[in-house]
N, C-alpha and C positions, 0 to 999 in steps of 0.2 A: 515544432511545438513551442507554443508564447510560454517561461515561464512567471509566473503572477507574483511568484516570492521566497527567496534565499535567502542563508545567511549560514554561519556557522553555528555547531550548535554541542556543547558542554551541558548531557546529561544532569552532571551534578549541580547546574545551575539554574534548571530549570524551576519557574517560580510562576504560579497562574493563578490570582487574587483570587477568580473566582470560586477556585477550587477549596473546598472547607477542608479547616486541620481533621477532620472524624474522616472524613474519605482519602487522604493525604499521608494520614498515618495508619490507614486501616488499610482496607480493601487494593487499595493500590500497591501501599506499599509489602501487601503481602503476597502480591501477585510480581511485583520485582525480584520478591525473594525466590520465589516458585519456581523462576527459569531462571534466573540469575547465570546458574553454571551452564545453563546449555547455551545460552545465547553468548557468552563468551566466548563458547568453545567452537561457535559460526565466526563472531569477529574475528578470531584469534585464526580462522583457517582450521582447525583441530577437527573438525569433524563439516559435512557437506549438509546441507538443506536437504536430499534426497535421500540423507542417511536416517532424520528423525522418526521417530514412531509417530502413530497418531496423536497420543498425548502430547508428548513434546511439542508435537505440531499446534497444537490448540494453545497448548501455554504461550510458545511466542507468538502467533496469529493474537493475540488478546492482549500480551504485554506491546506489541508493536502496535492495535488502534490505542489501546489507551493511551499511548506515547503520540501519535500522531495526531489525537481529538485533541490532547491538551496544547498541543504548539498549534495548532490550528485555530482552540481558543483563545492564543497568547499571541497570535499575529499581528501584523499593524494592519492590518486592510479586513476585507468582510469576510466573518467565519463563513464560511462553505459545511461544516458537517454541522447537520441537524442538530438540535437538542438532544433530541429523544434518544441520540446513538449512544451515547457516553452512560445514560441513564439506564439502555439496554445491557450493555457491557456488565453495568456494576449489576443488575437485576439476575443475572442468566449466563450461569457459569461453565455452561458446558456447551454456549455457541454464539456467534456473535452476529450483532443487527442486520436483521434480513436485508441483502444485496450484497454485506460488504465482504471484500473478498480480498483476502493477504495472500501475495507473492511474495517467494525470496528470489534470489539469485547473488551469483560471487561477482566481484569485480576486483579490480585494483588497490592497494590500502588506500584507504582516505581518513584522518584520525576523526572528524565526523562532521556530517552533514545533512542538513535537511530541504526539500523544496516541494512545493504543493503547485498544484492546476488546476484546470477546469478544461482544457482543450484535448481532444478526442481525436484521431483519426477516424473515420465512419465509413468501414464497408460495405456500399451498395450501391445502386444506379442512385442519381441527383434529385430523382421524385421523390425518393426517400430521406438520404440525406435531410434535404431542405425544409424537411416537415419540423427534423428536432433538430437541427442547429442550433437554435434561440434556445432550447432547455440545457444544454448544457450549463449553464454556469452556474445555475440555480437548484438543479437535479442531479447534478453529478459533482465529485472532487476525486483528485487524485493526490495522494502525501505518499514521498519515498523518503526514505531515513539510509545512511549510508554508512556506517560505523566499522572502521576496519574494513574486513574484504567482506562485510555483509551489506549486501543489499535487502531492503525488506518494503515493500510498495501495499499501500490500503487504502483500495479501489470502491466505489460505489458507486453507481447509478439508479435511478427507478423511474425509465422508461422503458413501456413491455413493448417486447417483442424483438429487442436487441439484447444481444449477448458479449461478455467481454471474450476475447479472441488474444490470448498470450501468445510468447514466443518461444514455439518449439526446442528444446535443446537447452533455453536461456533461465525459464521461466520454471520454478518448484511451489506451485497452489502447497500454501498449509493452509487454509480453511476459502470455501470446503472443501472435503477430502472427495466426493462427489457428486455428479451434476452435470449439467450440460453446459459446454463451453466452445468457443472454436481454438485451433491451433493454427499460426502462420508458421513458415520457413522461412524469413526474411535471412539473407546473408548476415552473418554476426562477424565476418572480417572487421567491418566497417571499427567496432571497439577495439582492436588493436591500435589503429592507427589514432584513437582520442585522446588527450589528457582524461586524469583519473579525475579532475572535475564534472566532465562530461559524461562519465557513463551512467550516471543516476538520472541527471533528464532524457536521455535515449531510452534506458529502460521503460521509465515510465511513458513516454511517446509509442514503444513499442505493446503496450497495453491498445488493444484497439475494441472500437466497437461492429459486429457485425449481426446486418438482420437474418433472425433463424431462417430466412427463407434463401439464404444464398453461403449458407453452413456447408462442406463436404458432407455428402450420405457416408 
């Protein structure tokens, strides 16, 4: 997986011109406050991703795109997430912009980190393939955030007829909660043997795309 753009990344210094004080001190940050203690209690190891409720689940699926739309707005290269997502977000409180889909998963401490994509793996035969190569970069992002031992990754695409395909065992969807998706068993050794730099672009490479037509029944 090519990744497009790293860096370190201090929550509390997060600053995005375009963002207004009325959304910055309102809606956002009332929605920091909202999970504040559960997402802690992920970084912190204190409690697992497959332990939250539904709730819980929606709150950080929503605190992690908002988190991810705004470093993606604040990049130095070309925003990849639409307008209209961050717009949906703040509109529509009880689901987030049709496609996108938050994983968590644990990994190793990392005091924090962020990196985003556009590159896919794509399972199918190469007739297929080859048709959306060229949409990915335009049609699809991927932003993983790594904060202590939490992993949390917010996925989009909108090309029909493919589905994203997580990693069995690795991977805890908090929004949606259901739906149709595929599962790989890729060996998950391979992250023992990584620095604790590397497991957030694996993860996220581990996001794949496959066409429903070669899904397991």
């Amino acid at each position: 997986m090519k990744v497009l753009g790293s860096r370190g990344l201090a929550l509390e210094n997060i600053k995005e011109g375009r963002i207004c004080e009325g959304c910055n001190n309102g809606w956002m940050s009332d929605l920091e406050h909202s999970c504040r203690e559960v997402i802690l209690s992920l970084v912190r190891a204190r409690r697992a991703p497959e332990q939250l409720s539904q709730e819980e689940c929606l709150s950080v699926a929503r605190w992690a795109a908002k988190t991810a739309f705004v470093l993606n707005s604040s990049a130095n290269y070309t925003a990849k997430v639409p307008a209209q997502h961050l717009r949906e977000l703040h509109a529509t409180t009880s689901k987030l912009p049709w496609g996108v889909v938050v994983v968590a998963a644990t990994g190793p401490f990392v005091s924090s980190a962020w990196i985003q994509t556009t590159r896919w793996q794509l399972c199918a035969p190469d007739p297929l393939t080859s048709r959306i190569a060229n949409l990915m970069d335009t049609r699809s992002y991927k932003i993983g955030l790594h904060l202590g031992y939490l992993l949390l990754l917010v996925i989009w695409h909108s090309i029909p007829g493919w589905r994203k395909m997580l990693w069995s065992g690795q991977h805890t969807a908090l929004w949606p909660w259901r739906g149709k998706c595929g599962w790989h068993d890729d060996n998950a050794s391979i992250l023992g043997s990584l620095g604790a730099e590397m497991i957030l672009p694996v993860h996220l490479g581990e996001v794949k795309l496959v066409h429903h037509r070669y899904l397991a029944k």
